[in-house]
ChimeraX commands (.cxc) that place a marker at each C-alpha (Angstrom):
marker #1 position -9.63,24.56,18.45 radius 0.5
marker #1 position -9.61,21.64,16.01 radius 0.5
marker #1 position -6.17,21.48,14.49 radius 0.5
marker #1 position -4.45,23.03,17.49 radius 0.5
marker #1 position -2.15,20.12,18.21 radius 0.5
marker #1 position -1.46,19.13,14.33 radius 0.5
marker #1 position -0.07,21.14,11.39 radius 0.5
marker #1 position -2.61,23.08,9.13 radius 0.5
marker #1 position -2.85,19.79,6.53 radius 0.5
marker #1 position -3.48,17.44,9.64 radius 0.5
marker #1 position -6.48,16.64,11.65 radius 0.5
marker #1 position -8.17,13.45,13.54 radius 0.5
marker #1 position -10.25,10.74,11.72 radius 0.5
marker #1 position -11.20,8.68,14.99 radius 0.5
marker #1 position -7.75,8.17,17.04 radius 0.5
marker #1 position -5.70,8.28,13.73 radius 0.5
marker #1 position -4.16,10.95,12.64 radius 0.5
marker #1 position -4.36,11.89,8.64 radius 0.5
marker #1 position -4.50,14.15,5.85 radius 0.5
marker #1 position -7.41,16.89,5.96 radius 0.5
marker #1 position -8.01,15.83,2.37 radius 0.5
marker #1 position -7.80,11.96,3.21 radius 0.5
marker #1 position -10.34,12.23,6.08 radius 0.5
marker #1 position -12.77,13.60,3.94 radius 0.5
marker #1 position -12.69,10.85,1.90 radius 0.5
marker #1 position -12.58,8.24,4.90 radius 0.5
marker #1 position -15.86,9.71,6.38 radius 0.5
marker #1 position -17.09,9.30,2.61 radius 0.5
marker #1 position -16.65,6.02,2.86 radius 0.5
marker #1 position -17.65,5.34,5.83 radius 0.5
marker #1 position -21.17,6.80,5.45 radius 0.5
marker #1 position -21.51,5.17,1.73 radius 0.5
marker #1 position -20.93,2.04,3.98 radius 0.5
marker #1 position -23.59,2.26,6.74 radius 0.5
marker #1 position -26.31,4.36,4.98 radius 0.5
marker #1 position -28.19,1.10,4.40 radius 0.5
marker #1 position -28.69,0.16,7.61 radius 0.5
marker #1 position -28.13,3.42,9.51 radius 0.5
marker #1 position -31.92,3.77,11.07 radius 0.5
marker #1 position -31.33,0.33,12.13 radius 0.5
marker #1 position -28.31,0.30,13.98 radius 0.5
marker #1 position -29.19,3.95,15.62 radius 0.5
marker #1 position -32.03,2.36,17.14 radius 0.5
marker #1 position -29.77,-0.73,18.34 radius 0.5
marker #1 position -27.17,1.36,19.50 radius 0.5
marker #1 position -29.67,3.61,21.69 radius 0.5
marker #1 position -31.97,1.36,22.28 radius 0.5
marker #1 position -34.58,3.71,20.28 radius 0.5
marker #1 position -33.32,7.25,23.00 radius 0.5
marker #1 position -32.26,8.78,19.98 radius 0.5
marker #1 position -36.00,9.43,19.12 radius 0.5
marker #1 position -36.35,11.32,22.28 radius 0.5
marker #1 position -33.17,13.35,21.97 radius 0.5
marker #1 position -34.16,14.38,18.40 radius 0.5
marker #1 position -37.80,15.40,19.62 radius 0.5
marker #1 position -36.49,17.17,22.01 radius 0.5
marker #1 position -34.34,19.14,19.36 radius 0.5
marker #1 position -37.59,19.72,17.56 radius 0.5
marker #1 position -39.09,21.15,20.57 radius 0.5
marker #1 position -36.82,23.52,21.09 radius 0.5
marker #1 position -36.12,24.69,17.56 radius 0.5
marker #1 position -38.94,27.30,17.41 radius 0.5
marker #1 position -39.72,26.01,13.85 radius 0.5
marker #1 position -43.18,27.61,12.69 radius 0.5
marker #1 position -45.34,27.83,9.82 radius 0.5
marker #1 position -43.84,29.67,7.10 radius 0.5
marker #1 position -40.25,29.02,8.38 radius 0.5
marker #1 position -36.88,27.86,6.47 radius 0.5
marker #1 position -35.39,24.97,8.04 radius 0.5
marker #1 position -31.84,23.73,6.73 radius 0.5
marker #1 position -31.46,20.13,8.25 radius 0.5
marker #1 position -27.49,19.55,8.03 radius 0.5
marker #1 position -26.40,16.15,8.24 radius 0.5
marker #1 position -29.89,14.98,7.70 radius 0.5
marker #1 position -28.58,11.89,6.45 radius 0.5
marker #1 position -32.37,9.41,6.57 radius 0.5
marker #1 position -34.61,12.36,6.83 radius 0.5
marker #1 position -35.82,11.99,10.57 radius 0.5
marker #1 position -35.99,15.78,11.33 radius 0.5
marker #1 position -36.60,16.68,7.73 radius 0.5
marker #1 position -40.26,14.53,8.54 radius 0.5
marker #1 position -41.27,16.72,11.36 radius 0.5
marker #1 position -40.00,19.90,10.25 radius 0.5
marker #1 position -41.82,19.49,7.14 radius 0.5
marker #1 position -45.03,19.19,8.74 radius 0.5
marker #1 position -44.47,22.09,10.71 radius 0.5
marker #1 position -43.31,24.53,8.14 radius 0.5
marker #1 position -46.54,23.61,6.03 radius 0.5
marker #1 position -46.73,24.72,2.53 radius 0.5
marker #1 position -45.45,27.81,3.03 radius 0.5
marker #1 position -42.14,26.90,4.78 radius 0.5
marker #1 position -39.33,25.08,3.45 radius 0.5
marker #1 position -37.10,22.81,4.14 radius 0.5
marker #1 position -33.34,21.82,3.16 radius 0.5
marker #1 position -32.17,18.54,4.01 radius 0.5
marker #1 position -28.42,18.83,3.19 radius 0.5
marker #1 position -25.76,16.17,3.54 radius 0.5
marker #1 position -22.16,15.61,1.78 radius 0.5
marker #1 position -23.16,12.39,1.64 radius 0.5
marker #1 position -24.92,11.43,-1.30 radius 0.5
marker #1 position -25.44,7.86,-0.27 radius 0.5
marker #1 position -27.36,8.83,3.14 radius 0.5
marker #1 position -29.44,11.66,0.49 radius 0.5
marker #1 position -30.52,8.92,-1.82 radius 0.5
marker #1 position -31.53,7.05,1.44 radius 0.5
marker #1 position -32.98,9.85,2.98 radius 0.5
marker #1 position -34.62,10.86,-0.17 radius 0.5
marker #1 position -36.51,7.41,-0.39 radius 0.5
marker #1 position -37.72,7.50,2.97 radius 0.5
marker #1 position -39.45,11.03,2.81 radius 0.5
marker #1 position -41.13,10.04,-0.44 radius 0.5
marker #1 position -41.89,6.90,0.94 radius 0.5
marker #1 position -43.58,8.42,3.55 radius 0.5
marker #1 position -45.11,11.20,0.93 radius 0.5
marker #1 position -43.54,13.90,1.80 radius 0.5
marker #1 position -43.49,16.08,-0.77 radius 0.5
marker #1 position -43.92,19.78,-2.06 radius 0.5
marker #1 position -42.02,21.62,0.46 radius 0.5
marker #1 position -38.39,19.52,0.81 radius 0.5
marker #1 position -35.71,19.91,-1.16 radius 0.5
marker #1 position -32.40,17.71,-1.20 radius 0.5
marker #1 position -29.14,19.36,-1.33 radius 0.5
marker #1 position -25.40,17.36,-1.49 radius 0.5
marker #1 position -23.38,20.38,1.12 radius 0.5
marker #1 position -20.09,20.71,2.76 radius 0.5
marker #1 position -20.86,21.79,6.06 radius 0.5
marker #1 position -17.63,24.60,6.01 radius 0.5
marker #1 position -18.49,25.81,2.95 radius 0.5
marker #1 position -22.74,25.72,2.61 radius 0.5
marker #1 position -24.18,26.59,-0.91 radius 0.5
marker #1 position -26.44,29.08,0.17 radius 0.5
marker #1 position -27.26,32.98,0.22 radius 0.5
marker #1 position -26.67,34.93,3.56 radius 0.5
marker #1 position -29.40,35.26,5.81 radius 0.5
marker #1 position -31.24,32.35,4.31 radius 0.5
marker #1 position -32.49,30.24,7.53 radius 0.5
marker #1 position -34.71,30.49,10.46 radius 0.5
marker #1 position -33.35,27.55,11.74 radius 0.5
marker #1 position -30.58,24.96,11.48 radius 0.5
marker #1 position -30.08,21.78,13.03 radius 0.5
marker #1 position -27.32,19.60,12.82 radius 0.5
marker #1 position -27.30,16.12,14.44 radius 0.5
marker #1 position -24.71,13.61,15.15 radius 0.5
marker #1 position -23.00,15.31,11.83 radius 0.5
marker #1 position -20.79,17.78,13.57 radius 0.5
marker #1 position -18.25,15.39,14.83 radius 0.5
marker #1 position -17.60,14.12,11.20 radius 0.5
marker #1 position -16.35,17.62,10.34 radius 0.5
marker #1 position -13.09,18.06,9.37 radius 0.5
marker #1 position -12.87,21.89,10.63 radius 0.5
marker #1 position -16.06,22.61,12.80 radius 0.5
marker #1 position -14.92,26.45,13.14 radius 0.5
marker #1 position -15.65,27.20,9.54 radius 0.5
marker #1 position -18.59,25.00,9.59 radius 0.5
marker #1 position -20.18,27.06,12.59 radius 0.5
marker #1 position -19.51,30.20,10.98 radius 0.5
marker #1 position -20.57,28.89,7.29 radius 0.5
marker #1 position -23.95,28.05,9.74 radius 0.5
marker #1 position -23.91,31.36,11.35 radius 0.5
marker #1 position -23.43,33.26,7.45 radius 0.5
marker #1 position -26.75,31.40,6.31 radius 0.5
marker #1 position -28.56,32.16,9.16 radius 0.5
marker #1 position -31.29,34.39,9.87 radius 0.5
marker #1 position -30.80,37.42,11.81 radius 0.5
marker #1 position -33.21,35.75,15.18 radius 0.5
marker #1 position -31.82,32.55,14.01 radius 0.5
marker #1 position -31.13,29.44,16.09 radius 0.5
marker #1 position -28.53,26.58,15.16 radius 0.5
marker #1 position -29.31,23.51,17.21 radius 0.5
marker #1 position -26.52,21.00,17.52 radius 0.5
marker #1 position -27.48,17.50,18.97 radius 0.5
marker #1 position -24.18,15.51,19.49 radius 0.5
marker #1 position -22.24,12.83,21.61 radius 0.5
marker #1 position -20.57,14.52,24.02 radius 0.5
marker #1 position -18.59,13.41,27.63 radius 0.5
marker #1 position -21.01,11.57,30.11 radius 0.5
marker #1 position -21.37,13.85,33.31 radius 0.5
marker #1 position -23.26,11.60,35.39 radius 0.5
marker #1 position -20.93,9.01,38.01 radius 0.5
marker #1 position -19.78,6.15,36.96 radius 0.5
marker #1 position -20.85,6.54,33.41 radius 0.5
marker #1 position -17.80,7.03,31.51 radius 0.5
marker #1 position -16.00,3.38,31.87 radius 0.5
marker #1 position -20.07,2.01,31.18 radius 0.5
marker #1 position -20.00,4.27,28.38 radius 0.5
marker #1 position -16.55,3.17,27.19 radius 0.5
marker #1 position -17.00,-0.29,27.36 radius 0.5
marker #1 position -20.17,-0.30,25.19 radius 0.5
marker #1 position -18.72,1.99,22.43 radius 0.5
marker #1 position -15.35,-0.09,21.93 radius 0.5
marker #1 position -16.68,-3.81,22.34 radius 0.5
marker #1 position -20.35,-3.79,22.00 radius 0.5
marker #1 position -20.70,-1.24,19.14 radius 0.5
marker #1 position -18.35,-2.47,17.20 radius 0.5
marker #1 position -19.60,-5.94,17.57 radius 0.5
marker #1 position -23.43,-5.25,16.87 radius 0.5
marker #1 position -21.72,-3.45,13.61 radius 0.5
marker #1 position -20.33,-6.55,12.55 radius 0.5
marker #1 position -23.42,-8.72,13.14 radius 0.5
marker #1 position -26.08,-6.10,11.45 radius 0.5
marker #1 position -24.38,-4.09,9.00 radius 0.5
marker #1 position -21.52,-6.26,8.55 radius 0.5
marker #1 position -18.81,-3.10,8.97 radius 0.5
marker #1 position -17.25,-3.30,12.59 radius 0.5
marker #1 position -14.78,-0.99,11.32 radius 0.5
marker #1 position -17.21,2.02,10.63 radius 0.5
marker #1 position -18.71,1.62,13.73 radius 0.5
marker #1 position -15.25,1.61,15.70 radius 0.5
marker #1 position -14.65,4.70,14.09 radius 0.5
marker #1 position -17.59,6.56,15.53 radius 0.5
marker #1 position -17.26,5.50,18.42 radius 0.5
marker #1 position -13.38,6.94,18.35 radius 0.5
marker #1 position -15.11,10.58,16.75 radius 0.5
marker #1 position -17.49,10.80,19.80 radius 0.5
marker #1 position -14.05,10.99,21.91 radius 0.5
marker #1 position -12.38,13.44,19.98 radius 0.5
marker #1 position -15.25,15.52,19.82 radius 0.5
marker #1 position -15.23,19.07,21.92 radius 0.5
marker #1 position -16.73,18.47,24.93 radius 0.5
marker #1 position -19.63,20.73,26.15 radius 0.5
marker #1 position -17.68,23.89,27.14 radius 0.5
marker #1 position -15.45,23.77,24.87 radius 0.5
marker #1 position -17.95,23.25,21.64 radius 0.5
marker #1 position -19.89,25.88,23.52 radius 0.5
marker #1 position -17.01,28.01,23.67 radius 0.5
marker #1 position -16.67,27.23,19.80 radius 0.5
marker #1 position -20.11,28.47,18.83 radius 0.5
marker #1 position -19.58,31.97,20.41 radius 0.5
marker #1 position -16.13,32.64,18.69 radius 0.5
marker #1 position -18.34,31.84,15.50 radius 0.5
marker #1 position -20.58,34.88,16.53 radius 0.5
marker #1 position -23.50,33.28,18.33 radius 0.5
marker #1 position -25.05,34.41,21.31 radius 0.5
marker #1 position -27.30,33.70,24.20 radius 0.5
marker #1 position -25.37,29.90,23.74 radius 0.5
marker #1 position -26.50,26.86,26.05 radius 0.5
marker #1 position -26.49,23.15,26.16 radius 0.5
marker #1 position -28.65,20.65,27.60 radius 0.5
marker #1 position -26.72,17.40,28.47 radius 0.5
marker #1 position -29.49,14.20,27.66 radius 0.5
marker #1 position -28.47,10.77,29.20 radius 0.5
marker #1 position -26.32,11.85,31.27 radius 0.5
marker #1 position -24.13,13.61,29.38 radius 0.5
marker #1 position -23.46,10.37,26.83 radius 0.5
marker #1 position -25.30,13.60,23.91 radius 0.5
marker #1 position -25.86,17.27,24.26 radius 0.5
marker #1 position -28.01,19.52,22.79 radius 0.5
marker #1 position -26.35,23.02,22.00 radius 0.5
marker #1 position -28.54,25.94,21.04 radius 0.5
marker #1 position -27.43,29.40,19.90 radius 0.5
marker #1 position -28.91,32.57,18.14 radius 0.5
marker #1 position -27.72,35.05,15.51 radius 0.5
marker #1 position -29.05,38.32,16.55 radius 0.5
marker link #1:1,2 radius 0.2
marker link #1:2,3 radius 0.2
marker link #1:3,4 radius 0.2
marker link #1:4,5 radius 0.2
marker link #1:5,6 radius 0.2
marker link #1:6,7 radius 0.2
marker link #1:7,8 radius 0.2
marker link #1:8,9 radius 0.2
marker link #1:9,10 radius 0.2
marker link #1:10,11 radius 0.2
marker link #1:11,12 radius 0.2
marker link #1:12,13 radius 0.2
marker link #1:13,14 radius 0.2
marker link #1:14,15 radius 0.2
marker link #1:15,16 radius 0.2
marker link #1:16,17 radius 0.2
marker link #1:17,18 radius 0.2
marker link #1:18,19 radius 0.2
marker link #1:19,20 radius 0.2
marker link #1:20,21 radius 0.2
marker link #1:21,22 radius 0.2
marker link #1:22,23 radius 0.2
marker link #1:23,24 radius 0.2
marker link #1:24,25 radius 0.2
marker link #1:25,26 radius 0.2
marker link #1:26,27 radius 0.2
marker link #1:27,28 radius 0.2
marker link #1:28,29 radius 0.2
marker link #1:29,30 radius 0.2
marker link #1:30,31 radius 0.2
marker link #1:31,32 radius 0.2
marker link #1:32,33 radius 0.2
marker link #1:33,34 radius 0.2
marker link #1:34,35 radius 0.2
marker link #1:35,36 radius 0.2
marker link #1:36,37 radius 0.2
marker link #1:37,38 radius 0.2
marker link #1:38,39 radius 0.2
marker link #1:39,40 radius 0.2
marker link #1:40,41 radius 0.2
marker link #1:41,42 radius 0.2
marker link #1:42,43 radius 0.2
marker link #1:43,44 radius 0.2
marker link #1:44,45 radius 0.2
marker link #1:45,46 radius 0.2
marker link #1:46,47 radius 0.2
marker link #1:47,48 radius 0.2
marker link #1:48,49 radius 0.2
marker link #1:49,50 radius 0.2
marker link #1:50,51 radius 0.2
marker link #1:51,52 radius 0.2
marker link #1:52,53 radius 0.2
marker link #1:53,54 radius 0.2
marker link #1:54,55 radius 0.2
marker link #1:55,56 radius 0.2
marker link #1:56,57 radius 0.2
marker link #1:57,58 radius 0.2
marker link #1:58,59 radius 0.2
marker link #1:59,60 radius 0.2
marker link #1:60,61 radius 0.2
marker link #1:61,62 radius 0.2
marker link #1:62,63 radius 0.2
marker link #1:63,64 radius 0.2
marker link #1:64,65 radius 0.2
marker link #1:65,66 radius 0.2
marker link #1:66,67 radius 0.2
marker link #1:67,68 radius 0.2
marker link #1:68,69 radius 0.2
marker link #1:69,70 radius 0.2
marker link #1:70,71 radius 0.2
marker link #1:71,72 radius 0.2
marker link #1:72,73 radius 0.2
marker link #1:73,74 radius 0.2
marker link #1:74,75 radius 0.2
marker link #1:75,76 radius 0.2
marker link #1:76,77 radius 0.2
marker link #1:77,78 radius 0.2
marker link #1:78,79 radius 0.2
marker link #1:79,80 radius 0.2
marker link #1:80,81 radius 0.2
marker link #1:81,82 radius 0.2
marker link #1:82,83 radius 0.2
marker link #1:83,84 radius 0.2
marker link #1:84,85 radius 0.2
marker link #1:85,86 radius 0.2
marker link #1:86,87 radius 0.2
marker link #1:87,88 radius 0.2
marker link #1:88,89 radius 0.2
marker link #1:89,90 radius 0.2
marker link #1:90,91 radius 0.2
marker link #1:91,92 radius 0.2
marker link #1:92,93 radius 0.2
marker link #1:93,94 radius 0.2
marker link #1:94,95 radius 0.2
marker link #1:95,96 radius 0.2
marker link #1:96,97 radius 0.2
marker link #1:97,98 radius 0.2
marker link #1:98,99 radius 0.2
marker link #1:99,100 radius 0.2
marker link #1:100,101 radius 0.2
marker link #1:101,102 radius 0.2
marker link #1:102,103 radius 0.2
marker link #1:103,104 radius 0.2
marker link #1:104,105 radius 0.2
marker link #1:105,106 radius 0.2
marker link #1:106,107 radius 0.2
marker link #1:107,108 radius 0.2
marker link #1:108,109 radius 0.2
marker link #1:109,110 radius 0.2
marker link #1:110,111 radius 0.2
marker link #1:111,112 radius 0.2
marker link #1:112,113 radius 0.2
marker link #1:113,114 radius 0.2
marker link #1:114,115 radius 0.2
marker link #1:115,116 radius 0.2
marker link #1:116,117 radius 0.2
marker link #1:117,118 radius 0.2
marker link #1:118,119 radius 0.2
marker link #1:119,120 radius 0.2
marker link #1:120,121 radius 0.2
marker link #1:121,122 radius 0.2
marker link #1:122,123 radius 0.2
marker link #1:123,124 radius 0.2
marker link #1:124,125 radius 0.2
marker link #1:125,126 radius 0.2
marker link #1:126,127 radius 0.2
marker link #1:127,128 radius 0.2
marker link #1:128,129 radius 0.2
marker link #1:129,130 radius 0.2
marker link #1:130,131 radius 0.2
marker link #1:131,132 radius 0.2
marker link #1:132,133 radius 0.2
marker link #1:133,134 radius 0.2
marker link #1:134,135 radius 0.2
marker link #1:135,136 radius 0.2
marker link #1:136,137 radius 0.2
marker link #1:137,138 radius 0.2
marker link #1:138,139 radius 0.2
marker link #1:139,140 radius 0.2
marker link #1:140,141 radius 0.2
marker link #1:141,142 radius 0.2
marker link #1:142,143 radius 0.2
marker link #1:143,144 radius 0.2
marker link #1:144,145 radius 0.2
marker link #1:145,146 radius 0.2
marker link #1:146,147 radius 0.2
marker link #1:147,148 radius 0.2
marker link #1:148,149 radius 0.2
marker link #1:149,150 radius 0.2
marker link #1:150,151 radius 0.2
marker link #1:151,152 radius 0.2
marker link #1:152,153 radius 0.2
marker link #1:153,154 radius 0.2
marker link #1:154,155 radius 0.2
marker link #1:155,156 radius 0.2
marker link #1:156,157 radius 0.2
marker link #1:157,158 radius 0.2
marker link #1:158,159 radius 0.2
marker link #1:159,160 radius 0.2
marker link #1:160,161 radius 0.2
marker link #1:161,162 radius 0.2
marker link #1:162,163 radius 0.2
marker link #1:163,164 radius 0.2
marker link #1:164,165 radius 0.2
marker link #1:165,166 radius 0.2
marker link #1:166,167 radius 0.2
marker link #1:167,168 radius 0.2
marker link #1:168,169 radius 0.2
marker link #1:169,170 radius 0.2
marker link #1:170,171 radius 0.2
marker link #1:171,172 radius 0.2
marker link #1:172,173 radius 0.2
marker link #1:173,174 radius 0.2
marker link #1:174,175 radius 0.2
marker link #1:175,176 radius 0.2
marker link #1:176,177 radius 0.2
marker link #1:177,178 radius 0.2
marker link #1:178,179 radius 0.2
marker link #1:179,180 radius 0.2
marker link #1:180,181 radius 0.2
marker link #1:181,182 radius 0.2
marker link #1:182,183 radius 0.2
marker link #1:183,184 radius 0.2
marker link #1:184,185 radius 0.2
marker link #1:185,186 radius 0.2
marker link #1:186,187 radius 0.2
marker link #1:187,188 radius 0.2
marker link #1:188,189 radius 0.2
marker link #1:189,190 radius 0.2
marker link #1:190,191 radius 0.2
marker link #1:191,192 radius 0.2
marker link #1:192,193 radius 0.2
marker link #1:193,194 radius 0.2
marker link #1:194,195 radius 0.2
marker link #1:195,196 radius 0.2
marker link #1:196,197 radius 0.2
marker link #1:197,198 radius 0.2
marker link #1:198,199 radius 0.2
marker link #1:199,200 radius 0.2
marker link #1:200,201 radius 0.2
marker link #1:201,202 radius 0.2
marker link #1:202,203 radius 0.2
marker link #1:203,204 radius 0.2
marker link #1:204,205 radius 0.2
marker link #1:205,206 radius 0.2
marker link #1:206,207 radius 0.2
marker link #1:207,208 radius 0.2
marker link #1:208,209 radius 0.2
marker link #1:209,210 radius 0.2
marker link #1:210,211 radius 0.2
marker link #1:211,212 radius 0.2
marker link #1:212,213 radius 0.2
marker link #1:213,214 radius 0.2
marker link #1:214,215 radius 0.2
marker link #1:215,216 radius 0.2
marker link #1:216,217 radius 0.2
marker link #1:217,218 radius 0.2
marker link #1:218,219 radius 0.2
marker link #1:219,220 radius 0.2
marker link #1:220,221 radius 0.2
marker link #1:221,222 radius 0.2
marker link #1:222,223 radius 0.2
marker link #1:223,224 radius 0.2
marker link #1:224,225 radius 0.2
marker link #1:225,226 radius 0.2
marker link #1:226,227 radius 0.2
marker link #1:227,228 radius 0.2
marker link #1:228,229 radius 0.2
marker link #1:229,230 radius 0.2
marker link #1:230,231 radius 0.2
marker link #1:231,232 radius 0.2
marker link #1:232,233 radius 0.2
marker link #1:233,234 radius 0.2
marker link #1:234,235 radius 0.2
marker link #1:235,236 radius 0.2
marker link #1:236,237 radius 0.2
marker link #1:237,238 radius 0.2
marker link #1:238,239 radius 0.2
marker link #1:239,240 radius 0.2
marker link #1:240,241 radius 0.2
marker link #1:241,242 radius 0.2
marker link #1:242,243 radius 0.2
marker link #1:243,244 radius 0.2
marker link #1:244,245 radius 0.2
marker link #1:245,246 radius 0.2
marker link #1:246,247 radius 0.2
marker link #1:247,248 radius 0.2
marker link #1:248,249 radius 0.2
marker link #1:249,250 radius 0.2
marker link #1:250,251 radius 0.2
marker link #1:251,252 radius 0.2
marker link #1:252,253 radius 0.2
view
């Protein structure tokens, strides 16, 4: 579990270890730093796959017409934009995110783009969400779950808000599966990443951290594992890329 090899007031921010209260502020910080130039550097950094492993999430979300969507982590609005076509006017959607930074970001983008009517913006800690029980048809939470400080109370704070018939879908950098991947994989996210940071956002030091919270992240099983302790069933993952993300998909019945 996520604090089993630290005291209850420790936990990880990348390889360092620190105060639970601390990292919250460090992620803060981080986020306030990229938010910018975060569209930009996601499609640097996956050479524009991170399109295809969020449409894929939309595919398999089940969002209809009529449904409540909670978008967690939305940071720049990318899901938010489809699901709020497919709710239509009578559907709603949530994009939440602690960070206000990436809302105000996100924010402009969606009106921008003139999305209106049916989004709302909401500023929400993941382990503790702001919102009745049984509020949700769906939520989706992507490349935001790793930046939790305790991802148990988060996944059952996302379980509470769901819908009974719910799904949570969780798209995330996980382990790479496929051969020969992993030192690839590892030489890209501690020299290359960190680098491009520098160059385009000017913050090498934000982007060395993710790359260190991809590694400490659950891997597959285990986060799988995670979401059924929180009281999901019928729980699966797709691994994308070979393995470098995974999409996890669960159901509150």
């Amino acid at each position: 579990m996520e604090n089993q090899n630290h005291s209850e007031d420790t936990t990880h921010f990348g390889y360092k270890t620190v105060n639970t209260e601390e990292k919250v502020t460090k992620v803060a910080e981080v986020f306030h730093s990229v938010a910018s130039k975060y569209d930009m550097m996601n499609d640097l950094m996956s050479m524009g796959v991170h399109r295809i492993w969020k449409r894929l999430t939309i595919e398999k979300s089940g969002v209809r017409r009529g449904h409540s969507v909670l978008d967690l982590a939305g940071g720049t609005g990318d899901l938010t934009a489809k699901f709020s076509r497919m709710v239509g006017d009578t559907g709603q959607v949530i994009l939440g995110d602690i960070n206000d930074s990436m809302l105000k970001v996100g924010r402009a983008r969606l009106l921008d783009k003139g999305i209106v009517g049916n989004v709302d913006y909401v500023q929400a800690n993941a382990e503790c969400l702001p919102f009745p029980d049984n509020s949700f048809d769906c939520i989706t939470i992507a490349f935001g779950l790793r930046n939790v400080t305790d991802k148990d109370a988060a996944l059952a704070s996302m379980f509470r808000v769901l819908k009974p018939g719910g799904r949570l879908l969780i798209l995330e950098f996980s382990r790479p599966v496929a051969p020969g991947l992993s030192p690839l994989y590892d030489f890209y996210s501690f020299n290359i990443l960190p680098f491009m940071g520098k160059i385009v956002a000017n913050d090498s030091e934000s982007y060395r951290y993710l790359a260190e919270s991809i590694r400490m992240h659950p891997d597959q099983e285990t986060l799988k594992d995670m979401m059924a302790a929180a009281g999901f069933e019928r729980c699966e993952y797709n691994n994308l890329t070979g393995g470098i993300v995974a999409l996890h998909r669960g159901f509150k019945f």
